[in-house]
C-alpha atoms as an extended CHARMM CRD file, in Angstrom:
* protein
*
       213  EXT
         1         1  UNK       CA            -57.5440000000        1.6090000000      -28.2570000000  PROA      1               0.0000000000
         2         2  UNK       CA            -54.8320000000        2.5060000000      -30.3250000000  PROA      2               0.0000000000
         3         3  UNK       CA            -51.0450000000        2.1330000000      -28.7460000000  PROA      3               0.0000000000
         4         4  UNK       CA            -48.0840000000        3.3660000000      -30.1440000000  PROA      4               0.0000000000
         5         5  UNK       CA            -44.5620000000        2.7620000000      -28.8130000000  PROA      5               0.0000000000
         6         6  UNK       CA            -42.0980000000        5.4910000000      -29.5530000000  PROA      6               0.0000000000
         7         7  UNK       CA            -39.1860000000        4.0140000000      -31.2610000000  PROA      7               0.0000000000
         8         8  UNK       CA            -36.6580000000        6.9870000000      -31.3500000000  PROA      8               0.0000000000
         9         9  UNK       CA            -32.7730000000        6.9040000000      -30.5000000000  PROA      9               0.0000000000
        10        10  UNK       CA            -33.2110000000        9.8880000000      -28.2420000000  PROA      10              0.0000000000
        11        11  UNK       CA            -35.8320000000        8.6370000000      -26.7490000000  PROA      11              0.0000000000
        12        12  UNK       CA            -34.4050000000        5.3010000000      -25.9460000000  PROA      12              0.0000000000
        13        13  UNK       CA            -31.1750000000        6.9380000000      -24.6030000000  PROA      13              0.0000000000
        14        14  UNK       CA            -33.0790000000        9.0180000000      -21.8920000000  PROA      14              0.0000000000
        15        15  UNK       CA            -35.3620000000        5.8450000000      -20.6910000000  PROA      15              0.0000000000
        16        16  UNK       CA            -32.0260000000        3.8190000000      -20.5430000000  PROA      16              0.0000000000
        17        17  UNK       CA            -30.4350000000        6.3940000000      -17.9480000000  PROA      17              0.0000000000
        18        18  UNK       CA            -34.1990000000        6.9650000000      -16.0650000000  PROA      18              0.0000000000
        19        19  UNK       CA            -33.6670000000        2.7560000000      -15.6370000000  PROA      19              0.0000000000
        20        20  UNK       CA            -30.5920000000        2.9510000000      -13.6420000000  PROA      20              0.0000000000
        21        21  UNK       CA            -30.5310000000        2.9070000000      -10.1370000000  PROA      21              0.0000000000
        22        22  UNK       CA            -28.2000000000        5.1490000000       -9.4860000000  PROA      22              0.0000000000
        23        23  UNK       CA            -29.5180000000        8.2490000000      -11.5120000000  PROA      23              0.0000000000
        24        24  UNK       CA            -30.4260000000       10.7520000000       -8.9010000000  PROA      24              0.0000000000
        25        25  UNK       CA            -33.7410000000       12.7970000000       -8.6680000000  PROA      25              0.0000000000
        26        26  UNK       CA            -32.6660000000       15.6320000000      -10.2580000000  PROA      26              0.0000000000
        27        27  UNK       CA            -31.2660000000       14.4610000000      -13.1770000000  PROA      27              0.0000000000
        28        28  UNK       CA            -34.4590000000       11.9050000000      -13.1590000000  PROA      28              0.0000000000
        29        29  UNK       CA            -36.8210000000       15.1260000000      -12.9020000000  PROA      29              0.0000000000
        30        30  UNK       CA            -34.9210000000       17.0430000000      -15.4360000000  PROA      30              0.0000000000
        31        31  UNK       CA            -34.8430000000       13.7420000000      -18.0860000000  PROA      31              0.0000000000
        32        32  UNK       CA            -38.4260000000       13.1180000000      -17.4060000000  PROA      32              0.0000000000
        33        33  UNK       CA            -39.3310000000       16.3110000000      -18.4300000000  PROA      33              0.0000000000
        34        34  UNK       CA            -37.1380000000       16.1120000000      -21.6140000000  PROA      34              0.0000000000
        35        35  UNK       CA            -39.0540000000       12.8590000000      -22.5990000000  PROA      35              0.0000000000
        36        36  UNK       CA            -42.1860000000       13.7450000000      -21.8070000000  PROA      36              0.0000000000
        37        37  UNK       CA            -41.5930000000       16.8040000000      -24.6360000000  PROA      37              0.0000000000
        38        38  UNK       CA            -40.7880000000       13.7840000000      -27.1020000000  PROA      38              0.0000000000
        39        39  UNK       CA            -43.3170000000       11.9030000000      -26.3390000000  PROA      39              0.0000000000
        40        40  UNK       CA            -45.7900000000       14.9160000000      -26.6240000000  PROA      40              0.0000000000
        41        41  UNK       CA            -44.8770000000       15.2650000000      -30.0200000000  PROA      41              0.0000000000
        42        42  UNK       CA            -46.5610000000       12.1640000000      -30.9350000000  PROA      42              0.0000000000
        43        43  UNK       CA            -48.9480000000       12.3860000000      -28.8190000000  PROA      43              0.0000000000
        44        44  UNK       CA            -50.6840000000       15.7460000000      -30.6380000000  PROA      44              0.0000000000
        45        45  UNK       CA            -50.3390000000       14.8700000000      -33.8100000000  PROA      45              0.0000000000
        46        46  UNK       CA            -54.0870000000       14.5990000000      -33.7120000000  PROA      46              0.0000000000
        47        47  UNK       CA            -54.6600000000       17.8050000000      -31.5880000000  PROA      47              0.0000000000
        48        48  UNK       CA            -57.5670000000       19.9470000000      -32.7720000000  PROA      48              0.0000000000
        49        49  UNK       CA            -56.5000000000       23.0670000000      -34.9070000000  PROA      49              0.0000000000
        50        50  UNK       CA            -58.2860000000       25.6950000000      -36.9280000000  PROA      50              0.0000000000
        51        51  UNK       CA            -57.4220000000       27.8680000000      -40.2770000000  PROA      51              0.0000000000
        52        52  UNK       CA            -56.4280000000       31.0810000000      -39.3860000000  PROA      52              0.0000000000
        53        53  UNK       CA            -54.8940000000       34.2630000000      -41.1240000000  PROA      53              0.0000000000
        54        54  UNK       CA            -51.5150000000       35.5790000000      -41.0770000000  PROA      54              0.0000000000
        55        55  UNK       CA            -49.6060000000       38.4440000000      -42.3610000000  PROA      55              0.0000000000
        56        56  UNK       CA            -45.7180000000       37.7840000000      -42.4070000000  PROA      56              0.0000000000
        57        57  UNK       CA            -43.3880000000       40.4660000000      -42.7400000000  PROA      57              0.0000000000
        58        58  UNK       CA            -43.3230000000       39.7440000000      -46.6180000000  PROA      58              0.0000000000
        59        59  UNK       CA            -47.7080000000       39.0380000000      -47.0260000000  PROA      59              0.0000000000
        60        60  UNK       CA            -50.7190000000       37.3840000000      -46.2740000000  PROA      60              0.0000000000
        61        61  UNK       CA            -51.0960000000       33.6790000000      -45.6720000000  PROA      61              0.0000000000
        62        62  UNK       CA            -52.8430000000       31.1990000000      -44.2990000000  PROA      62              0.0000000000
        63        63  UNK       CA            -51.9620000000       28.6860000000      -41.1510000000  PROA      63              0.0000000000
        64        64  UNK       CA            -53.4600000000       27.1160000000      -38.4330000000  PROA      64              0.0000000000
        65        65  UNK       CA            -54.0020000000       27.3800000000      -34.8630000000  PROA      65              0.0000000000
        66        66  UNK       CA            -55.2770000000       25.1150000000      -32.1200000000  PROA      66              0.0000000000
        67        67  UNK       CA            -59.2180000000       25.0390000000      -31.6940000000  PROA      67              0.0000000000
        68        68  UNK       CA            -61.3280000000       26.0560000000      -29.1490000000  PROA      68              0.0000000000
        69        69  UNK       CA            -62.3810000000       24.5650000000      -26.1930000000  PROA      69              0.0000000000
        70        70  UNK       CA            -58.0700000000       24.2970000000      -25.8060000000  PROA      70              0.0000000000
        71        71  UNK       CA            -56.2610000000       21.0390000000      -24.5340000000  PROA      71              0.0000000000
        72        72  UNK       CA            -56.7810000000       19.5310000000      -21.3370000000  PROA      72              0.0000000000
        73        73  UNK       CA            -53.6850000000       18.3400000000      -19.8080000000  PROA      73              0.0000000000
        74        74  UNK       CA            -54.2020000000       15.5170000000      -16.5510000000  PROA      74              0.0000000000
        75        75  UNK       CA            -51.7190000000       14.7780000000      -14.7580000000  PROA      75              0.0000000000
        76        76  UNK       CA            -52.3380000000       12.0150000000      -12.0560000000  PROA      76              0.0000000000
        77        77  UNK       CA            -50.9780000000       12.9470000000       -8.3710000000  PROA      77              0.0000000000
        78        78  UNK       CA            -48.1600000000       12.6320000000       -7.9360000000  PROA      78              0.0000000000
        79        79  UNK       CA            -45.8170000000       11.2920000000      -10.3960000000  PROA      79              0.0000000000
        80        80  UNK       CA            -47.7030000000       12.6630000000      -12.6530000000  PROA      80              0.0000000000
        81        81  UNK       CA            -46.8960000000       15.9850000000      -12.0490000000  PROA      81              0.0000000000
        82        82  UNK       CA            -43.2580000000       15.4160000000      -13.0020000000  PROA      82              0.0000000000
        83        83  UNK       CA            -44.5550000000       14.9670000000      -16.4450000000  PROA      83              0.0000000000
        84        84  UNK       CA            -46.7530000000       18.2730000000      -16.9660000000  PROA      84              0.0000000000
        85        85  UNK       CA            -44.0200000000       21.1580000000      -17.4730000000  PROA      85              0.0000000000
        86        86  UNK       CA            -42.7200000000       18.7200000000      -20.4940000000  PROA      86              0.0000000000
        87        87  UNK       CA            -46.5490000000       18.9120000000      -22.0360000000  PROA      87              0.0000000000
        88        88  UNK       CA            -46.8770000000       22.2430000000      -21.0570000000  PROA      88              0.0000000000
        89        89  UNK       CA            -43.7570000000       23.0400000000      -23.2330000000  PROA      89              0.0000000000
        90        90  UNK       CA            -45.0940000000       21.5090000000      -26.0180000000  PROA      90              0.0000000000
        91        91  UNK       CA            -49.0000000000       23.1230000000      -25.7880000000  PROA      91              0.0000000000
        92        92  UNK       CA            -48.3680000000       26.1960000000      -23.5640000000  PROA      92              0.0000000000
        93        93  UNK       CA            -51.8250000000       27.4010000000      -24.2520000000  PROA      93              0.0000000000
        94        94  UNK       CA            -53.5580000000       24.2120000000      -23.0580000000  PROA      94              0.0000000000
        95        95  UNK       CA            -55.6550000000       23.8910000000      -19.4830000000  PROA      95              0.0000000000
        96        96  UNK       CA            -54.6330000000       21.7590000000      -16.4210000000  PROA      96              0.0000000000
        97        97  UNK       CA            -56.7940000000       19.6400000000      -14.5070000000  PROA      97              0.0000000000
        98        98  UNK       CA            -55.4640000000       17.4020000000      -11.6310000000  PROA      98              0.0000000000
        99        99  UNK       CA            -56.9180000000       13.7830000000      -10.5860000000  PROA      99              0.0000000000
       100       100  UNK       CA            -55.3830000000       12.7050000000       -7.2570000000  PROA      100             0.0000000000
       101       101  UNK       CA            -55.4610000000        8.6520000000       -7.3410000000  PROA      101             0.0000000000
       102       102  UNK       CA            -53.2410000000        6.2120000000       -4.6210000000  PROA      102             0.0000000000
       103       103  UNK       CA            -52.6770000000        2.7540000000       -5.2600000000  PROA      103             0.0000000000
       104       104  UNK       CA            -54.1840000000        0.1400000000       -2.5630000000  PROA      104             0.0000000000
       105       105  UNK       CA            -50.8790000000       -2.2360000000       -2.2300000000  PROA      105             0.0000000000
       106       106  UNK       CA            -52.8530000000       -5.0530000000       -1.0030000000  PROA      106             0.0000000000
       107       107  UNK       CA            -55.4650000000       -4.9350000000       -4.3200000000  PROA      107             0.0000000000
       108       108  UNK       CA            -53.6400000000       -3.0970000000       -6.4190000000  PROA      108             0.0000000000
       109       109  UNK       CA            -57.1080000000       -0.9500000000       -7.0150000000  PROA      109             0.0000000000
       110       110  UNK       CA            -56.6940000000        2.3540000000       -7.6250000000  PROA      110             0.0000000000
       111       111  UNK       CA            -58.6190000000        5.0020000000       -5.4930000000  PROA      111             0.0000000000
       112       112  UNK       CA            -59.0060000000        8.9130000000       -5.8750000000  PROA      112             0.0000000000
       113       113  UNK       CA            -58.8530000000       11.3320000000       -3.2020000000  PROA      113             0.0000000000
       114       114  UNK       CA            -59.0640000000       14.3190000000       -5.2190000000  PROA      114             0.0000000000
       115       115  UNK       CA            -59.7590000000       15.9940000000       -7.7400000000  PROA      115             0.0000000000
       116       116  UNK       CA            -59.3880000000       19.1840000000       -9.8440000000  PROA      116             0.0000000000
       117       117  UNK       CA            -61.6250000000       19.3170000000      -13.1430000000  PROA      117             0.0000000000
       118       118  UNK       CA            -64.4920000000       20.9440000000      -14.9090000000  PROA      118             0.0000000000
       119       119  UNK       CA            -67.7560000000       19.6440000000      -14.4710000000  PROA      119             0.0000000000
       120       120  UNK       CA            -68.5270000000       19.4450000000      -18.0990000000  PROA      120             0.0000000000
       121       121  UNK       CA            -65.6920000000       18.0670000000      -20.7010000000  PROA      121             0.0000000000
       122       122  UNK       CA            -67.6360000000       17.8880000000      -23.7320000000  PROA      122             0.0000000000
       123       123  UNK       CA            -65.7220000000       18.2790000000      -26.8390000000  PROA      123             0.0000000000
       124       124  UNK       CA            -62.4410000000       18.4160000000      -25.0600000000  PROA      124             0.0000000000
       125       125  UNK       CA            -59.4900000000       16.3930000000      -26.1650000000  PROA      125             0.0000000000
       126       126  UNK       CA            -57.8070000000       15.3740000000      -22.8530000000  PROA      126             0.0000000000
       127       127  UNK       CA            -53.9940000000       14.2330000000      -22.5150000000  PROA      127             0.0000000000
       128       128  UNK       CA            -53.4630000000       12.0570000000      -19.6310000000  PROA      128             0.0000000000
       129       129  UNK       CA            -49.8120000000       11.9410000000      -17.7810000000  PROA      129             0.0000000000
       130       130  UNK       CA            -48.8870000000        9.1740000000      -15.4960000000  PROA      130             0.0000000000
       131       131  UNK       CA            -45.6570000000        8.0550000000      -15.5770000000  PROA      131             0.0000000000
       132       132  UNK       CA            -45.8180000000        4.1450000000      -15.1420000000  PROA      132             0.0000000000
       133       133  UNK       CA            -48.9530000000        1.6620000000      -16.9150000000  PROA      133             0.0000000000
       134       134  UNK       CA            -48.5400000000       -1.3390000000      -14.7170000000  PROA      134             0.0000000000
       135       135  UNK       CA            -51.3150000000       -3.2660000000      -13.3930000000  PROA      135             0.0000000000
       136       136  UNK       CA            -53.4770000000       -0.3810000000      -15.3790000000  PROA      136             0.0000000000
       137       137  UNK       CA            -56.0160000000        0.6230000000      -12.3720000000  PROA      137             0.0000000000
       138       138  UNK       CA            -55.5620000000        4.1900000000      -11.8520000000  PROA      138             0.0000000000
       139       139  UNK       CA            -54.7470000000        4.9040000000      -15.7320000000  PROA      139             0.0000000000
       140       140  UNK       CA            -58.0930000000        3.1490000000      -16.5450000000  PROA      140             0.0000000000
       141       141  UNK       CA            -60.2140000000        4.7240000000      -13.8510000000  PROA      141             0.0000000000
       142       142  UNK       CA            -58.9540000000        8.1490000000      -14.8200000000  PROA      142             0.0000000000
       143       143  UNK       CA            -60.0280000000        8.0460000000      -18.2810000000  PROA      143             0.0000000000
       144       144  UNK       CA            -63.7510000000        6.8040000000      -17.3460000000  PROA      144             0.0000000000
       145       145  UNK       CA            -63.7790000000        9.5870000000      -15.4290000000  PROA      145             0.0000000000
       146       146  UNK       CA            -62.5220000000       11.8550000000      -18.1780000000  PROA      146             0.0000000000
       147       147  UNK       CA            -65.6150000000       10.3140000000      -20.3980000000  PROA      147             0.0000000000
       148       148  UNK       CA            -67.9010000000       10.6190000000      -17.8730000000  PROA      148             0.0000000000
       149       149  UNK       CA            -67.4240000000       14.0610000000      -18.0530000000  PROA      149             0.0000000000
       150       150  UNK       CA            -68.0970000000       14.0980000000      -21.7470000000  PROA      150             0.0000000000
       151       151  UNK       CA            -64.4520000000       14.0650000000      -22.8650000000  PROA      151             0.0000000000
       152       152  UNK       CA            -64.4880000000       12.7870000000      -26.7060000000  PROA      152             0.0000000000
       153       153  UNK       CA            -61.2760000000       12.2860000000      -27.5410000000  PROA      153             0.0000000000
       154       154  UNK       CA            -58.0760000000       10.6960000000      -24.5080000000  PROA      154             0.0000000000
       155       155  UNK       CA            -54.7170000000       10.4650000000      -25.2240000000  PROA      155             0.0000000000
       156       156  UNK       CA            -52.6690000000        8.8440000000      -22.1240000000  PROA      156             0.0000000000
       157       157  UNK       CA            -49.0400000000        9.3210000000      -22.2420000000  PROA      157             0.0000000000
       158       158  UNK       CA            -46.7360000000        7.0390000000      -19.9120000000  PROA      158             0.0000000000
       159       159  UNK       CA            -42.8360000000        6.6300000000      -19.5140000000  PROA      159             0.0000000000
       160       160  UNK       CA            -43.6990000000        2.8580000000      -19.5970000000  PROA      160             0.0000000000
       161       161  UNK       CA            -46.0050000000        0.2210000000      -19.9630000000  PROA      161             0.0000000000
       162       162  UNK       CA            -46.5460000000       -3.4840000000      -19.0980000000  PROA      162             0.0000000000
       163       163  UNK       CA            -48.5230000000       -5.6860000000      -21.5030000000  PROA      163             0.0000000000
       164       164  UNK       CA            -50.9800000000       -6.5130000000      -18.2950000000  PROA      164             0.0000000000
       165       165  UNK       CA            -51.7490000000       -2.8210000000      -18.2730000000  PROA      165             0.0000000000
       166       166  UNK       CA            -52.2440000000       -2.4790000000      -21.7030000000  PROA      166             0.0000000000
       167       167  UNK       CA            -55.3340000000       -5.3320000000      -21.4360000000  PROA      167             0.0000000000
       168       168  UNK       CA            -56.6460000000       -4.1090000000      -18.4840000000  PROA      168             0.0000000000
       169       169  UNK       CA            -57.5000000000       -1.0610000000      -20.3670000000  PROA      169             0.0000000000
       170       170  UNK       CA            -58.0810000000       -2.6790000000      -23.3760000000  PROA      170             0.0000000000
       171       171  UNK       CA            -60.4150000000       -4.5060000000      -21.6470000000  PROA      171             0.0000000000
       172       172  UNK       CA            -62.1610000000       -1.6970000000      -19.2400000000  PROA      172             0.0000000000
       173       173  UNK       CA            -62.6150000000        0.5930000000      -22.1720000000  PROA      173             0.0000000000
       174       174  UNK       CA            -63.8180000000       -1.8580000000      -24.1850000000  PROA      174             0.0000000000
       175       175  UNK       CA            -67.7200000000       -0.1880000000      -24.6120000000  PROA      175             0.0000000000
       176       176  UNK       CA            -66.3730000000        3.3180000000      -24.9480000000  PROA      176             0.0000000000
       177       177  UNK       CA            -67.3090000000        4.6990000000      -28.3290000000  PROA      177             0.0000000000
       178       178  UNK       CA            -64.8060000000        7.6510000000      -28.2950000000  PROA      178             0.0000000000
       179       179  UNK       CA            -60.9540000000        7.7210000000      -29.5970000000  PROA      179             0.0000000000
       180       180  UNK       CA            -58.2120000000        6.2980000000      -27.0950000000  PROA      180             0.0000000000
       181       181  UNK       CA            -54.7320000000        6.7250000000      -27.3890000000  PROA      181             0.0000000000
       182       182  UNK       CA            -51.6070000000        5.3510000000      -25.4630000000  PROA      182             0.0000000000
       183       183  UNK       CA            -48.4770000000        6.4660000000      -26.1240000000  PROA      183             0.0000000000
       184       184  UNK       CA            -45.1470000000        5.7860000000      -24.0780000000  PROA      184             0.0000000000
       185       185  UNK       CA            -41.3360000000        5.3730000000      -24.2250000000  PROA      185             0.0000000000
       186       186  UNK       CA            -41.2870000000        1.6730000000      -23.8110000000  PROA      186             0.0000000000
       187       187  UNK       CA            -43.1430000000       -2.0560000000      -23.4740000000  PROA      187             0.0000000000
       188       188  UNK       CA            -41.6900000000       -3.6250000000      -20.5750000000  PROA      188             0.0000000000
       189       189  UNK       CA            -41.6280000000       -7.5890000000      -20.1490000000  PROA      189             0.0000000000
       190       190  UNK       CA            -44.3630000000       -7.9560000000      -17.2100000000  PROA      190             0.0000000000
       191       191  UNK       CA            -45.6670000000       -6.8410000000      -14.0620000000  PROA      191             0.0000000000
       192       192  UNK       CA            -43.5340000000       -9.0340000000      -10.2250000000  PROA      192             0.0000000000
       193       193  UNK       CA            -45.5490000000      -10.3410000000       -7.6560000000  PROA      193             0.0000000000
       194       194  UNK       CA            -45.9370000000       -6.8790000000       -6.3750000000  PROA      194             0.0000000000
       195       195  UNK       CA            -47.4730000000       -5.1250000000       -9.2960000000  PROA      195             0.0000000000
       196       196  UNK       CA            -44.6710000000       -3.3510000000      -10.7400000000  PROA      196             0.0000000000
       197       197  UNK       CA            -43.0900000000       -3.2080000000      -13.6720000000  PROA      197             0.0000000000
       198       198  UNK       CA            -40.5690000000       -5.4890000000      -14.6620000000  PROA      198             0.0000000000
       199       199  UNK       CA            -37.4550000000       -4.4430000000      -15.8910000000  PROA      199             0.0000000000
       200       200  UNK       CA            -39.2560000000       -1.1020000000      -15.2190000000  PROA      200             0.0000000000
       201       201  UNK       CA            -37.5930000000        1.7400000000      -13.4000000000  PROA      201             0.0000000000
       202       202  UNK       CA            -38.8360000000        1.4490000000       -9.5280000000  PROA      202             0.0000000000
       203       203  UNK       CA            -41.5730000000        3.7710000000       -8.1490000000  PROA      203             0.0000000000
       204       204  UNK       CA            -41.4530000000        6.5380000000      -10.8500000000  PROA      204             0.0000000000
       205       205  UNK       CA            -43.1230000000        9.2160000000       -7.8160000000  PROA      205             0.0000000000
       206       206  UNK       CA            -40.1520000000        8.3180000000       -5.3410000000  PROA      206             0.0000000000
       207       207  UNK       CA            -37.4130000000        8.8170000000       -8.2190000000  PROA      207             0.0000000000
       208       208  UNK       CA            -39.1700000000       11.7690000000       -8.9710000000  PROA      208             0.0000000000
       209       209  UNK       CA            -39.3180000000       13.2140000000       -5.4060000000  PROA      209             0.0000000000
       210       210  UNK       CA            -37.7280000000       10.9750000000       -2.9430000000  PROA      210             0.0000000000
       211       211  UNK       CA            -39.3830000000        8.6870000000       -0.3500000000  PROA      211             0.0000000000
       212       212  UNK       CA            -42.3570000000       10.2420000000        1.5670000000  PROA      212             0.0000000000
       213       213  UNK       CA            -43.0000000000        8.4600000000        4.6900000000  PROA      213             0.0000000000
């Protein structure tokens, strides 16, 4: 699995201000979504194109355009979701799926209630969105499911990681013969006693869209 750690000023500046505690949801949404656009950028630079034809006002050239079967965005309910209009900036044309996973606080496991997919993935690239890689359950169980489907090429994208995360997927994925990429704003120190990230910036899905009792 390949990881790559953005290392942009921009990019730095937004996670600094989605760290404090007293940034507000909006401006948490709205910088989420501004992230997630830079973090997108990297995150296609292996997207699948195709040579294609143009005429420009002044002649005939040549380009490319993006390959059928199109992009498969994921976002994981429900932090997730504050993540997709960002991709969907970038790759307008792609498709949305949805995978609905909770977190079990006592074991940490990840388990899905729902979810919102094609039956058949084969020879779709896939771009995962969950905003936080901590102890690495639900990120990990989403893209087996994503290659159980027949997915052949994964790209998750997080606002941050922890290094426990990181091996736990390193370590699930470790028999599956198809390319997988992580790529996120920042490598955080460790996971607390709770299973969450540590400087980290709370429970990205409450930031997002307050607490839900």
């Amino acid at each position: 699995m390949q990881v790559h750690v953005a290392d942009h000023p921009l990019i730095s500046h937004k996670l600094t201000v989605l760290r404090d505690r007293t940034t507000d949801s909006p401006t948490f949404r709205r910088l989420a979504d501004e992230l997630v656009t830079l973090l997108a950028y990297e995150a296609t630079r292996d997207v699948r194109v195709e040579p294609v034809d143009v005429t420009t006002p002044v002649a005939d050239t040549h380009g490319v355009r993006l390959s059928e079967p199109r992009p498969l965005v994921v976002p994981i309910l429900r932090a997730g979701l504050g993540m997709l209009e960002g991709m969907q900036r970038l790759i307008p044309t792609a498709e949305v799926g949805f995978l609905g996973m909770v977190r079990n606080e006592e074991t940490l496991e990840a388990v899905t209630y729902a979810e919102r997919l094609p039956e058949d993935l084969t020879g779709r690239q896939c771009y995962v969105l969950d905003p936080m890689l901590a102890t690495g359950g639900s990120l990990s169980m989403a893209i087996d499911f994503l290659v159980q489907r027949g997915a052949d090429h994964i790209t998750a994208i997080t606002l941050l990681a922890a290094p426990e995360g990181v091996q736990r997927l390193e370590s699930d994925l470790a028999d599956v013969d198809i390319p997988i990429s992580l790529v996120t704003a920042g490598m955080d120190e460790r996971l607390d006693e709770n299973g969450y990230i540590v400087p980290g910036l709370g429970d990205a899905g409450d930031r997002l869209y307050g607490v839900v009792d």
